[in-house]
N, C-alpha and C positions, 0 to 999 in steps of 0.2 A: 561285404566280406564278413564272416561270421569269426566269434572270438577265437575257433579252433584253427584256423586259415590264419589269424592272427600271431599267435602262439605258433602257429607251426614257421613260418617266416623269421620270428623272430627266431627260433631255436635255430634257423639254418644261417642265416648270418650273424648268428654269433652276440658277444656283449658290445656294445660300446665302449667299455673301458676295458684295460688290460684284465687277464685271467691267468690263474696260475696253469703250471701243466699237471697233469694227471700224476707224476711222479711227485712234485712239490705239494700236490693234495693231501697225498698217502703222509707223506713225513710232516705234514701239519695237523693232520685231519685232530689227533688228541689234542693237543693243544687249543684248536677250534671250537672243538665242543664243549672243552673244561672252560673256556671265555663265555659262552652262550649260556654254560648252566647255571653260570655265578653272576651271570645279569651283568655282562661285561660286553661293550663291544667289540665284540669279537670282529666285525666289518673293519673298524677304525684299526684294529691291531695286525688285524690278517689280512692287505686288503687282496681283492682278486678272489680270494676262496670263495666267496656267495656264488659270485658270476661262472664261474667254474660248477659247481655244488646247481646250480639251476640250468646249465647247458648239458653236464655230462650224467648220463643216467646211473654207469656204472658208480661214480664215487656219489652221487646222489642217494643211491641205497644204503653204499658203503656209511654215511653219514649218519642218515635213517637209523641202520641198523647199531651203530656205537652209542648214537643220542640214545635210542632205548635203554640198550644196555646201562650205560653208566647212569642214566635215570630211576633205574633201578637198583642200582646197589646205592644209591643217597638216600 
């Protein structure tokens, strides 16, 4: 089985620990990334957001594209 067959299985059943939902991402999502830029665990404080944020592509960009941003204006 090759890593991408890996990966792919894994994406399709899901995390083994609970994840938030796609609505609870969106109303986190700030708060997440301001934990992550200040070298904070954001895992320990937000948990479920990672497992969410590495399953769902859509808030996965969402993520992506805020971490830039506010990367930029510090």
């Amino acid at each position: 089985m090759t890593a991408d067959h890996r990966e792919l299985i894994a994406r399709l059943l899901g995390p083994g620990r609970p994840e938030v939902s796609c609505e609870e991402c969106f109303a986190l999502l700030d708060e997440y990334v301001e934990l992550e830029l200040a070298d904070e665990d954001a895992d320990a404080r937000l948990p479920g957001m990672r497992e969410h944020l590495q399953g769902c592509p859509a808030c996965h960009e969402d993520h992506e594209s805020l971490r830039d941003l506010v990367a930029q204006g510090q």
